[in-house]
ROSE-4610 file (N, C-alpha, C; in Angstrom, 1 decimal, always signed):
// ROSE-4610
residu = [X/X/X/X/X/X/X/X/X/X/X/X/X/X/X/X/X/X/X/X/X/X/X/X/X/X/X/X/X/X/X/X/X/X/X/X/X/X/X/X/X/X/X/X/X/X/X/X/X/X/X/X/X/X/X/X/X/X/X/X/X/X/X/X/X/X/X/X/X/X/X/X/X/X/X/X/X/X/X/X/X/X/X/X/X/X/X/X/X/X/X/X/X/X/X/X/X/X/X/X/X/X/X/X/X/X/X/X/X/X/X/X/X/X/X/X/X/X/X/X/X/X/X/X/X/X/X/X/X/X/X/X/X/X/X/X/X/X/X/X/X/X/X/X/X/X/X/X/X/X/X/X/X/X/X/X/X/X/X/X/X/X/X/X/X/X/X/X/X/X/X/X/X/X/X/X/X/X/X/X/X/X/X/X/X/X/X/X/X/X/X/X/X/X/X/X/X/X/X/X/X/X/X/X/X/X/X/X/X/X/X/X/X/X/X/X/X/X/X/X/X/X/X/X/X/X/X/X/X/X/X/X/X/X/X/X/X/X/X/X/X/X/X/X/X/X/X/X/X/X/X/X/X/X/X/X/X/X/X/X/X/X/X/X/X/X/X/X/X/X/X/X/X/X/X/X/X/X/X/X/X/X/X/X/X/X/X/X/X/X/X/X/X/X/X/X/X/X/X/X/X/X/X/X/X/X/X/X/X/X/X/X/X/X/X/X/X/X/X/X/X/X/X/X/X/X/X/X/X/X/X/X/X/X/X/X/X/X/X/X/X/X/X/X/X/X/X/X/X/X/X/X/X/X/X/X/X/X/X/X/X/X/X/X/X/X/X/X/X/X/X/X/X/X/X/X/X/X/X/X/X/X/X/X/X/X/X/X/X/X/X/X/X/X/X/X/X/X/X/X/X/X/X/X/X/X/X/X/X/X/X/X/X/X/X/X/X/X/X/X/X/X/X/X/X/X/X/X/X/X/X/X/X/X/X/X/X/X/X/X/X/X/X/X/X/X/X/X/X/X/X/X/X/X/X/X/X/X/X/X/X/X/X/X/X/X/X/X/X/X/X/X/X/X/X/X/X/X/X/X/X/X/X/X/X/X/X/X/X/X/X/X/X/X/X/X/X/X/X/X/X/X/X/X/X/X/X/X/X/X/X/X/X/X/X/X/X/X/X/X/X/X/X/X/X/X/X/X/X/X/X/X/X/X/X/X/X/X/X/X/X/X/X/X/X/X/X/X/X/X/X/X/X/X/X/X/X/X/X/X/X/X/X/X/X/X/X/X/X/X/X/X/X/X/X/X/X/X/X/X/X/X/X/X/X/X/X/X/X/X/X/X/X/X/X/X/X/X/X/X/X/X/X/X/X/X/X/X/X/X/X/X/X/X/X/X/X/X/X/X/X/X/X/X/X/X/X]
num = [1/1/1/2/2/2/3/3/3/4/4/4/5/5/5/6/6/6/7/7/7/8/8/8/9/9/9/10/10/10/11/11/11/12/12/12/13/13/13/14/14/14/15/15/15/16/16/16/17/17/17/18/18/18/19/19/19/20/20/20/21/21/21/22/22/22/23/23/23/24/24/24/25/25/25/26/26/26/27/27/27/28/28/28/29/29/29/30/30/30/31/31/31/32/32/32/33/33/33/34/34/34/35/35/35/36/36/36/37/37/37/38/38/38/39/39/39/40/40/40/41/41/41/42/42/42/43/43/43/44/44/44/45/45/45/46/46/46/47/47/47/48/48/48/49/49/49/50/50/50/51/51/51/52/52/52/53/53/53/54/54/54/55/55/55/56/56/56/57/57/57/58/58/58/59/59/59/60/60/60/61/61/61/62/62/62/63/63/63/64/64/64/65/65/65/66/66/66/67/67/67/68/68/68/69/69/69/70/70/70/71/71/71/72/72/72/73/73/73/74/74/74/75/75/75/76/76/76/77/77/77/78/78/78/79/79/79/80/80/80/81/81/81/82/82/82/83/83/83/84/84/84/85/85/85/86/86/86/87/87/87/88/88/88/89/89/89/90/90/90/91/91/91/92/92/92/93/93/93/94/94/94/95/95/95/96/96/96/97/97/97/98/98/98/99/99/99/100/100/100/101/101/101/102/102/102/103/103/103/104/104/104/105/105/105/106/106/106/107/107/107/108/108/108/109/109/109/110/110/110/111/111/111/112/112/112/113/113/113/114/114/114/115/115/115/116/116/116/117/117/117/118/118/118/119/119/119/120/120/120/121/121/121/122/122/122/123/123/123/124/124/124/125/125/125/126/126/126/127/127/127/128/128/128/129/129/129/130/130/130/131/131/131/132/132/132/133/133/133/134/134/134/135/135/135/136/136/136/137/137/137/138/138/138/139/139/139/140/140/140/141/141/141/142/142/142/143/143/143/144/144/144/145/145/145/146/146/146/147/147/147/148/148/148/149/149/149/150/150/150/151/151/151/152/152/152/153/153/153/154/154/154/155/155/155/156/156/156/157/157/157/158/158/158/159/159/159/160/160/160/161/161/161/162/162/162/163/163/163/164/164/164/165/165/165/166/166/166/167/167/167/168/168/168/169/169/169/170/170/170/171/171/171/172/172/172/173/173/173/174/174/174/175/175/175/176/176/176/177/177/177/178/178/178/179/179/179/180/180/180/181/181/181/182/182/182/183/183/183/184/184/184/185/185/185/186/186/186/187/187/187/188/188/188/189/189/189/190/190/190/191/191/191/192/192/192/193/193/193/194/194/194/195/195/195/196/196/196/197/197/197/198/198/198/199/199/199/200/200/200/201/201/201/202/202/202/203/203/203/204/204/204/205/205/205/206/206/206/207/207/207/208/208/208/209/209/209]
x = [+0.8/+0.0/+0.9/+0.3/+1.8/+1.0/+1.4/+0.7/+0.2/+0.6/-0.1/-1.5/-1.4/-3.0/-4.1/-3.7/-4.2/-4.8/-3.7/-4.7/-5.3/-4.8/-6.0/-7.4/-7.1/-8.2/-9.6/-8.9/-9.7/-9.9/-9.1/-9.6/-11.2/-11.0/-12.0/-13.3/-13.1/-14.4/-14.9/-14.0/-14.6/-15.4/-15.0/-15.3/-16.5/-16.8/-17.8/-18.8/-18.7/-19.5/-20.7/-19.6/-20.0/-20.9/-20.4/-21.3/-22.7/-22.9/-24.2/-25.2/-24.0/-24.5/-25.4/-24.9/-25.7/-26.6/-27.1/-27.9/-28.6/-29.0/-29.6/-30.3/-29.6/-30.3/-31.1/-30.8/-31.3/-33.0/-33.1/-34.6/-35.0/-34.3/-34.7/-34.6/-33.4/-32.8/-31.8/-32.0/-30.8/-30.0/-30.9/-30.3/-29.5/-29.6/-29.3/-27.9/-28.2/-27.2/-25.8/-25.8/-25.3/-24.4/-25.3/-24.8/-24.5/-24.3/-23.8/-22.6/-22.3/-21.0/-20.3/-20.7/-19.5/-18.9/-19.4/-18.6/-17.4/-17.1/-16.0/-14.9/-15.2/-14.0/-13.0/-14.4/-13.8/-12.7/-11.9/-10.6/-10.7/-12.1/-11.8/-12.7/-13.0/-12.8/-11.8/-11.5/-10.4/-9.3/-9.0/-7.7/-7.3/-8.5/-8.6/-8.3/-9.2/-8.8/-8.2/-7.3/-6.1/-4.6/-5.0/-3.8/-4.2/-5.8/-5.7/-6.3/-5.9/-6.4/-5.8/-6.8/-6.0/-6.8/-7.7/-8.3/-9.3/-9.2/-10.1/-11.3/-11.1/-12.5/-12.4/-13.1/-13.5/-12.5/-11.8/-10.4/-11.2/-12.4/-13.1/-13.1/-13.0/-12.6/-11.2/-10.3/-8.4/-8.6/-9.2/-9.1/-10.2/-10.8/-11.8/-10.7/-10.0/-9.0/-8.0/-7.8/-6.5/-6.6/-8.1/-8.1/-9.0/-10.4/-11.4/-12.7/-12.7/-13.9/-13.2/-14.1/-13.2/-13.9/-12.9/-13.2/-14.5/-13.9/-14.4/-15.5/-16.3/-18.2/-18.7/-17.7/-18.5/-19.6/-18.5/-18.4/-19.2/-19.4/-20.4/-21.5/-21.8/-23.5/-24.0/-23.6/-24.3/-24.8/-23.8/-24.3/-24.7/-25.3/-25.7/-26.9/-27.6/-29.0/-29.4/-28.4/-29.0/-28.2/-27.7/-27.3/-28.3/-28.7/-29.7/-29.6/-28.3/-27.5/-28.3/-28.3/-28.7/-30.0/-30.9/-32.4/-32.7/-31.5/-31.7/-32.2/-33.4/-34.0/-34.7/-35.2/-36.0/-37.0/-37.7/-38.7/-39.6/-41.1/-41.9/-42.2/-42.1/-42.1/-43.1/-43.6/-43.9/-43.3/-42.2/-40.5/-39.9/-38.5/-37.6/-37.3/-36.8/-36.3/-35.7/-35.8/-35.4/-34.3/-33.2/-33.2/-33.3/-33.9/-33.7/-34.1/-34.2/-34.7/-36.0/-36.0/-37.5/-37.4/-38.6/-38.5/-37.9/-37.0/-36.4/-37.1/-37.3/-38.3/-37.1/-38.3/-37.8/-36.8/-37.0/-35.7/-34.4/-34.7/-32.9/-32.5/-33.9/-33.9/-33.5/-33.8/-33.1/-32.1/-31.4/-30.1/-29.4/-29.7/-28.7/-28.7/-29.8/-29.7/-28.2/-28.4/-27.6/-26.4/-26.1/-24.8/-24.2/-24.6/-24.2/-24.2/-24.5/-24.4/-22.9/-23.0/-21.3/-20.4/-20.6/-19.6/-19.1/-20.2/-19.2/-18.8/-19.1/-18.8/-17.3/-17.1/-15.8/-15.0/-14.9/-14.6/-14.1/-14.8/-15.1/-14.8/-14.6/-13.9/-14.5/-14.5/-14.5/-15.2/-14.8/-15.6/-17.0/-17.6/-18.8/-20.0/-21.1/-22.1/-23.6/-24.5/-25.7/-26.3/-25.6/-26.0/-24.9/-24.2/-22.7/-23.7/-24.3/-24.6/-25.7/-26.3/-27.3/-26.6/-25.2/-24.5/-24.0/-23.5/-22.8/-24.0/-25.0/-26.1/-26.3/-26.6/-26.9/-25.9/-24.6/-23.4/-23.1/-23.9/-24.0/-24.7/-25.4/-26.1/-27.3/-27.0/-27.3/-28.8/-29.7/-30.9/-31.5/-31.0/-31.5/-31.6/-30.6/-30.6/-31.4/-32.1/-33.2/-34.6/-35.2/-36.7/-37.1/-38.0/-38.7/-39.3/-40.1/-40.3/-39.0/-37.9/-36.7/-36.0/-36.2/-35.5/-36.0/-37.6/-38.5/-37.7/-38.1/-37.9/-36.5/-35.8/-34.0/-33.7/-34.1/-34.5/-34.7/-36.2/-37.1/-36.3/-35.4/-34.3/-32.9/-32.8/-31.5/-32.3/-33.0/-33.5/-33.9/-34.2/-34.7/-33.5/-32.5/-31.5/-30.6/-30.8/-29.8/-30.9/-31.7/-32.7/-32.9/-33.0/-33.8/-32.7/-31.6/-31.0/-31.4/-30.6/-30.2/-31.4/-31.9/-32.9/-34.2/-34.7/-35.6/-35.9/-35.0/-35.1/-35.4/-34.3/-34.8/-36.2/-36.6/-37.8/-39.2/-38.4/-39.6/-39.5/-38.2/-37.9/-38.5/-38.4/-39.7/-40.9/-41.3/-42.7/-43.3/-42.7/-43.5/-43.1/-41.8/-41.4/-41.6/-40.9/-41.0/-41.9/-42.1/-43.6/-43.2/-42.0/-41.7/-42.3/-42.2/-42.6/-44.1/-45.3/-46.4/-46.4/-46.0/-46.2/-46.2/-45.0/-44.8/-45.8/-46.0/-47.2/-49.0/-48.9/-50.1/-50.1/-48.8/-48.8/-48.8/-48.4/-48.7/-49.8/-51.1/-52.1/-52.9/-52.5/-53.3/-52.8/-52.1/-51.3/-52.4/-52.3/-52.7/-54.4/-54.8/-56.5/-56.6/-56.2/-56.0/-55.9/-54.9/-54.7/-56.0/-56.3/-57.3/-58.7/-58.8/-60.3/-60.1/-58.7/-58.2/-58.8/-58.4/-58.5/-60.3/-60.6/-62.1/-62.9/-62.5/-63.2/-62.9/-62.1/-61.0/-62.2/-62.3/-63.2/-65.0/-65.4/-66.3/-66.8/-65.8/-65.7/-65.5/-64.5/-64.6/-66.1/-66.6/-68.2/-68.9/-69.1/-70.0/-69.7/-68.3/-67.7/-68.7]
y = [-1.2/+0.0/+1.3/+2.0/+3.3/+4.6/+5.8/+6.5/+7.2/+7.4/+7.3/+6.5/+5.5/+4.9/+5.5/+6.0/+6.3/+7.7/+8.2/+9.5/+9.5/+8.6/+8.8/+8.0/+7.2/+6.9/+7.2/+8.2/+9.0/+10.0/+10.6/+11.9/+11.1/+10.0/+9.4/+9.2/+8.7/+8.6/+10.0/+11.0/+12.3/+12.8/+12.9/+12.9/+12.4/+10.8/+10.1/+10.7/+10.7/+11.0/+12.4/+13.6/+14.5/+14.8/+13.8/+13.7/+13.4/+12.6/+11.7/+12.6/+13.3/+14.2/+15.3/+15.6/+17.0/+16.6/+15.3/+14.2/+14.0/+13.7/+13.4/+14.8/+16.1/+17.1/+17.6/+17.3/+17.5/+17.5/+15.9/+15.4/+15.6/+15.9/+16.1/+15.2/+14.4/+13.0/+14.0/+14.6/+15.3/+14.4/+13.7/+12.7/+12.0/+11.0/+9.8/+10.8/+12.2/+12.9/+12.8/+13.0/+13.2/+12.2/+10.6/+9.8/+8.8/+9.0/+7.9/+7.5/+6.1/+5.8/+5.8/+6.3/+6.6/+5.3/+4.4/+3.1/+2.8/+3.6/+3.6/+4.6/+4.8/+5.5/+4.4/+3.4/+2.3/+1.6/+1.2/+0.5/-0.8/-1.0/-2.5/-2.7/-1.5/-0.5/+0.1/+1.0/+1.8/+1.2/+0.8/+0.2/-0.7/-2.0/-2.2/-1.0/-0.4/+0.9/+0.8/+1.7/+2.2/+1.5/-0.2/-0.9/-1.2/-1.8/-1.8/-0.6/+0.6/+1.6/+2.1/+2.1/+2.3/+3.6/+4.4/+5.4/+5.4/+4.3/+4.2/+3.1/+2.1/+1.2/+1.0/+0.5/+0.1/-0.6/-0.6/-1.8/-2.9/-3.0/-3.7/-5.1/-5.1/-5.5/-6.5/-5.2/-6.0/-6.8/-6.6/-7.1/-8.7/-8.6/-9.9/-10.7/-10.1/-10.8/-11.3/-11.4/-11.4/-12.9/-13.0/-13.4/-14.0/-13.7/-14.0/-13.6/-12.5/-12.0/-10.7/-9.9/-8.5/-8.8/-8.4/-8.5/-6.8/-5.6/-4.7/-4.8/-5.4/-5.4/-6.1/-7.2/-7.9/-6.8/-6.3/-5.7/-4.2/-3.4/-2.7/-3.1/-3.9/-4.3/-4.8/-4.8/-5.4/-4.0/-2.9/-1.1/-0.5/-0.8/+0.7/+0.3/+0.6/+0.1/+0.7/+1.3/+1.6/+0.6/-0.1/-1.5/-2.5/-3.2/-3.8/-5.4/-5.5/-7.0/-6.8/-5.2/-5.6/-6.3/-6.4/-6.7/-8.1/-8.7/-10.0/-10.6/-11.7/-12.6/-13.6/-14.7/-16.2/-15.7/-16.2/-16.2/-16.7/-16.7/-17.5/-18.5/-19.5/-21.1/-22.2/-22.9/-24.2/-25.1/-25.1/-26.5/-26.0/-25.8/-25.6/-23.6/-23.2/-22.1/-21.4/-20.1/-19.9/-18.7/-18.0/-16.4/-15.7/-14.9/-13.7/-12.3/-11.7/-10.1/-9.8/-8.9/-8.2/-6.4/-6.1/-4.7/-3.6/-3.2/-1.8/-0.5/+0.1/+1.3/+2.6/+2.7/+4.3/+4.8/+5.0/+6.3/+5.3/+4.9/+3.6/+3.3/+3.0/+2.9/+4.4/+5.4/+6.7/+6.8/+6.7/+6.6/+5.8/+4.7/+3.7/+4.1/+5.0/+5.4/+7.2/+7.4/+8.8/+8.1/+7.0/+6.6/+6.0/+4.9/+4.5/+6.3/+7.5/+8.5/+8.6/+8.9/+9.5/+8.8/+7.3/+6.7/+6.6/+6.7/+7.0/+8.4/+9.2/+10.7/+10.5/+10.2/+10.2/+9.0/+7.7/+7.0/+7.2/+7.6/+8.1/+9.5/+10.3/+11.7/+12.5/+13.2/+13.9/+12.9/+11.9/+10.6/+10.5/+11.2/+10.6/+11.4/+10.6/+11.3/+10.8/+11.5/+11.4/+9.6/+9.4/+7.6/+6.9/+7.5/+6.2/+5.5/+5.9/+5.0/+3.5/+4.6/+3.4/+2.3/+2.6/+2.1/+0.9/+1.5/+0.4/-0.6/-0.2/-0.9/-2.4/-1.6/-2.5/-3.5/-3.0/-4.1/-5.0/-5.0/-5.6/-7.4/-7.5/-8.8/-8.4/-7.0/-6.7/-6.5/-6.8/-6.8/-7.9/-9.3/-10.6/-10.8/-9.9/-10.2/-9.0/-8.2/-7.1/-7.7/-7.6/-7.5/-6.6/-7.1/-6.7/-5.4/-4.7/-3.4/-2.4/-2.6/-2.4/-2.2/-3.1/-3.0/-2.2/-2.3/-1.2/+0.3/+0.9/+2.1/+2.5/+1.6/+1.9/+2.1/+1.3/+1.5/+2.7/+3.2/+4.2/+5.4/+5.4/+6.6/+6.8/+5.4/+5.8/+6.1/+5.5/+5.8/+7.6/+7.8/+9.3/+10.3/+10.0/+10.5/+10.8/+9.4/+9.3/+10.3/+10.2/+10.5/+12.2/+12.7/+13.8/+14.7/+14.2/+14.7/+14.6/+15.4/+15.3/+16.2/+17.7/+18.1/+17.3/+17.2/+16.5/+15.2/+14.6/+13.1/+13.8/+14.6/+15.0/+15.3/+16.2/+16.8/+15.7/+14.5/+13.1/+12.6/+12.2/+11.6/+12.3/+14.3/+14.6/+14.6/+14.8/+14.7/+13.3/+12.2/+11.4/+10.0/+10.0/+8.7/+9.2/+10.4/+10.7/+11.5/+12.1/+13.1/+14.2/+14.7/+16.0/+17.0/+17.6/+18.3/+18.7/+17.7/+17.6/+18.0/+16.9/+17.2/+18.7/+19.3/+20.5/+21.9/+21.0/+21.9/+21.9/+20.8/+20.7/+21.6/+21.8/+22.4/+23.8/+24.3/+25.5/+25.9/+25.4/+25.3/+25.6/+24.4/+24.5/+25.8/+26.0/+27.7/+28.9/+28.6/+30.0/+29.7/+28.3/+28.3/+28.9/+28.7/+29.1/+31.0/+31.0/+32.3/+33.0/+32.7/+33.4/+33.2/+31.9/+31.9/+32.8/+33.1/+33.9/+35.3/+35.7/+37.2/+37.1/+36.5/+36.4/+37.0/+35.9/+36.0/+37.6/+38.0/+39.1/+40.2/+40.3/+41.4/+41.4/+39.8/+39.9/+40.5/+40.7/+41.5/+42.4/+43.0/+44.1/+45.1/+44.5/+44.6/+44.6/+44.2/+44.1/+45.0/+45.7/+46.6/+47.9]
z = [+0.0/+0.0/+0.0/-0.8/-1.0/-0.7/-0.3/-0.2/-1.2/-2.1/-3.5/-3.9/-3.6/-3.3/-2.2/-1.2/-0.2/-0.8/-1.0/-1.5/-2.6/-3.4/-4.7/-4.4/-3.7/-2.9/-2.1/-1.6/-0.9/-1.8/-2.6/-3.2/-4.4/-4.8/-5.7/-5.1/-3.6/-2.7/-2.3/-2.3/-2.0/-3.3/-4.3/-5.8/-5.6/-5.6/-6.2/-4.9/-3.6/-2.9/-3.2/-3.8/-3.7/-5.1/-6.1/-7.1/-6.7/-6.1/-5.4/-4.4/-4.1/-2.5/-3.2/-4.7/-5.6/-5.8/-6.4/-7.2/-6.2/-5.4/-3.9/-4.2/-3.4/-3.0/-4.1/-5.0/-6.2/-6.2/-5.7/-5.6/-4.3/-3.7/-1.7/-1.2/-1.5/-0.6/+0.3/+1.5/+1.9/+2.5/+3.6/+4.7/+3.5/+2.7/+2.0/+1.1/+0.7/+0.1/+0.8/+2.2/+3.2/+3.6/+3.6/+4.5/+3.3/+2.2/+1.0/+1.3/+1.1/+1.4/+2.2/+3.5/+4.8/+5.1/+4.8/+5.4/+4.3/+3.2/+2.7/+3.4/+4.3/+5.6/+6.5/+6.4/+7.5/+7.3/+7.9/+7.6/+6.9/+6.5/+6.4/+4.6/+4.4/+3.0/+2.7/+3.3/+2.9/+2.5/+3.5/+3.0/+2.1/+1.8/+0.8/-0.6/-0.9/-1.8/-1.9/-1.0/-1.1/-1.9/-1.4/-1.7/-3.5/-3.9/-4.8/-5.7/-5.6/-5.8/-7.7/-8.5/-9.8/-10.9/-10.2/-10.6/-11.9/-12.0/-13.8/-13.4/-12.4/-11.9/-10.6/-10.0/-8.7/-8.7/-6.9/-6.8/-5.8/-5.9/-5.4/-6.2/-8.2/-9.1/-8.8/-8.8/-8.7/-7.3/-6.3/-4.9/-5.8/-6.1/-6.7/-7.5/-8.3/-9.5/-8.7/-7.6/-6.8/-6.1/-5.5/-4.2/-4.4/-5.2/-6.3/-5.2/-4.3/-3.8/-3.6/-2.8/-2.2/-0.9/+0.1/+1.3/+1.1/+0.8/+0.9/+0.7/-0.4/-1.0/-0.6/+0.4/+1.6/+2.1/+2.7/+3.8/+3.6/+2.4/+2.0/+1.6/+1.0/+0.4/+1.5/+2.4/+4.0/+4.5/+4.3/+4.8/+4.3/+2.8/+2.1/+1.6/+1.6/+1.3/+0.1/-0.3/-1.9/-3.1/-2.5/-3.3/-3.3/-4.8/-5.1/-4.1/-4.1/-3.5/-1.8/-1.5/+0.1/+0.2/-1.1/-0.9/-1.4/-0.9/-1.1/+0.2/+0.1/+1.4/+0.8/+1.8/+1.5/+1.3/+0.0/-0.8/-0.2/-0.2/+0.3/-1.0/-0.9/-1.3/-0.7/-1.8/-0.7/-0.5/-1.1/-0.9/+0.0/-1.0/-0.3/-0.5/+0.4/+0.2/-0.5/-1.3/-2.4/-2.1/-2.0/-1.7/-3.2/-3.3/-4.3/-3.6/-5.0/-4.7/-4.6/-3.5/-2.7/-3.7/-3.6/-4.0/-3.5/-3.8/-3.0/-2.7/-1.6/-1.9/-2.6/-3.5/-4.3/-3.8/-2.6/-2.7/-2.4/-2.2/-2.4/-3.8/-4.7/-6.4/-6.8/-6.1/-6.6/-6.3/-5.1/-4.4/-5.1/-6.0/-6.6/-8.0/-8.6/-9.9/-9.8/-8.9/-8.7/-8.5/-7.3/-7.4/-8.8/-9.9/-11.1/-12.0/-11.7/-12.9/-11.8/-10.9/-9.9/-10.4/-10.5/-10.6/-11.6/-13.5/-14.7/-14.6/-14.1/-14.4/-13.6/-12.5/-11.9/-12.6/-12.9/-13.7/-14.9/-15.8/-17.2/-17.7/-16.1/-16.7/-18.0/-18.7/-20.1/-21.2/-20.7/-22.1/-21.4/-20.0/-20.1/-20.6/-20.7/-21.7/-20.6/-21.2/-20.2/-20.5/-21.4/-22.6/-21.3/-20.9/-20.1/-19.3/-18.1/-16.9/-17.4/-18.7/-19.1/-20.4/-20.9/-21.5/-20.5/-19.6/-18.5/-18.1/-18.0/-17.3/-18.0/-19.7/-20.3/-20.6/-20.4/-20.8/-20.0/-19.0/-17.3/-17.6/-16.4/-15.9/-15.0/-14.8/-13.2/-13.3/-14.9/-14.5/-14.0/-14.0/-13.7/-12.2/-11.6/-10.1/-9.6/-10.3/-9.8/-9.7/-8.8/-8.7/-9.9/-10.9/-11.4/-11.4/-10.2/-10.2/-9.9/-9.2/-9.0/-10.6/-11.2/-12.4/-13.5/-13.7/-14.4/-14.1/-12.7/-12.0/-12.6/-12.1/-12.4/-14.2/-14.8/-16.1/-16.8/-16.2/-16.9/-16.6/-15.1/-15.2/-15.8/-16.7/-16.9/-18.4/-18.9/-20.6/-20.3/-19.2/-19.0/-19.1/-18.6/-19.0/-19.4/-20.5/-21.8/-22.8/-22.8/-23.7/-23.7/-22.1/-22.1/-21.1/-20.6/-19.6/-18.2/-17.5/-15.9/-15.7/-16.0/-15.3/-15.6/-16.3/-16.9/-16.1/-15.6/-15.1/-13.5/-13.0/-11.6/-11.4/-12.6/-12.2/-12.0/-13.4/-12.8/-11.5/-11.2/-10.0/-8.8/-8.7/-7.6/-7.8/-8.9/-8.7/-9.1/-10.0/-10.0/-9.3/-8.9/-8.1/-6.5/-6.6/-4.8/-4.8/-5.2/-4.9/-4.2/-3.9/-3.3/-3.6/-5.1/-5.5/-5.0/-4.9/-5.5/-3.5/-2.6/-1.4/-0.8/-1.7/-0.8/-1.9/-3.0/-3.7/-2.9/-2.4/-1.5/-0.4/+0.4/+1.7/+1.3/-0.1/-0.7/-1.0/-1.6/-1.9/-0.2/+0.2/+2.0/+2.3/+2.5/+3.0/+2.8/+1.3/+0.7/+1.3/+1.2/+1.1/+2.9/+3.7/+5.1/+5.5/+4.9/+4.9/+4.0/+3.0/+2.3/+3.2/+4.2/+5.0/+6.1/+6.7/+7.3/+7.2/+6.2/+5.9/+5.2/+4.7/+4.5/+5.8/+6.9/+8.2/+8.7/+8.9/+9.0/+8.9/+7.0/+6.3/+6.9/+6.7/+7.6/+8.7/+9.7/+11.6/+10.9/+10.1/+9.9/+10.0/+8.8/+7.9/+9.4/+10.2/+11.6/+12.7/+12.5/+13.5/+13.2]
């Protein structure tokens, strides 16, 4: 491990974090903006990194080619709940027990769609294009081990943003996956209807004074 790994290491998790952290706040994931990835701090991440740390792919990869697992993705897909792998459990069956994939709720399918754009944009540098994350996707496996609605969702945002771009996709993901938008358009509507019965009543006393 050289210190040269160490810091490019960390300077890449700061990168990818802070990509994700925009992309989050973007849709009003603050908390999940916030707390992406911290368990790549831990030493039993990190360090991994660090040793096989090579700035162009995950050394979560070189650590798998080495040894043929990574201790480190152990050790993360157990903590981040916006990995599709954490939503694996025993199926209900009438044999024998099955494990596969359960549905992820949305905002983890959002959190996992924002983390794959961080990671070609920091990866892929200057070569990436709004088409990369859904290029990678498709060059993958990773739809077979998705639940079905999980995989639709994840899907419909990356074609959204190969297609139509980054604002465009956020503005779906508040209003029609998370519904921010629409929630805090209601408490505006209530507002104004309150305040307007407000001042109604208001004019009325007036009119009787």
């Amino acid at each position: 491990m050289s210190l040269k790994g160490m810091l490019g290491h960390l300077k890449t998790v700061n990168a990818h974090r802070r990509e994700v952290r925009k992309g989050c706040f973007r849709v009003g994931l603050y908390f999940q903006g916030l707390t992406h990835d911290l368990s790549k701090y831990s030493p039993t991440e990190f360090l991994v990194g660090a040793r096989y740390f090579q700035g162009d792919r995950s050394p979560n990869n070189a650590e798998r080619e080495e040894i043929g697992y990574s201790t480190a993705w152990l050790h993360h897909k157990g903590r981040n709940r916006h990995h599709y792998e954490y939503w694996f459990d025993y199926l209900k069956g009438e044999h024998d027990a099955v494990i596969g994939p359960v549905p992820m709720p949305k905002k983890y399918v959002v959190e996992m769609f924002m983390d794959r754009v961080a990671a070609c944009k920091v990866y892929q540098k200057e070569k990436y294009t709004q088409a990369s994350p859904l290029i990678y996707y498709q060059s993958g496996n990773t739809r077979r081990l998705l639940h079905p609605e999980t995989a639709a969702l994840l899907e419909t945002l990356l074609k959204m943003l190969a297609e139509k771009g980054e604002e465009a996709t956020d503005r779906y993901i508040r209003w029609e996956v998370l519904g921010n938008d629409k929630r805090l358009f209601k408490l505006a509507v209530l507002f104004l209807a309150v305040f307007a019965a407000v001042g109604a009543i208001r004019i009325r006393q007036q009119k009787h004074m």
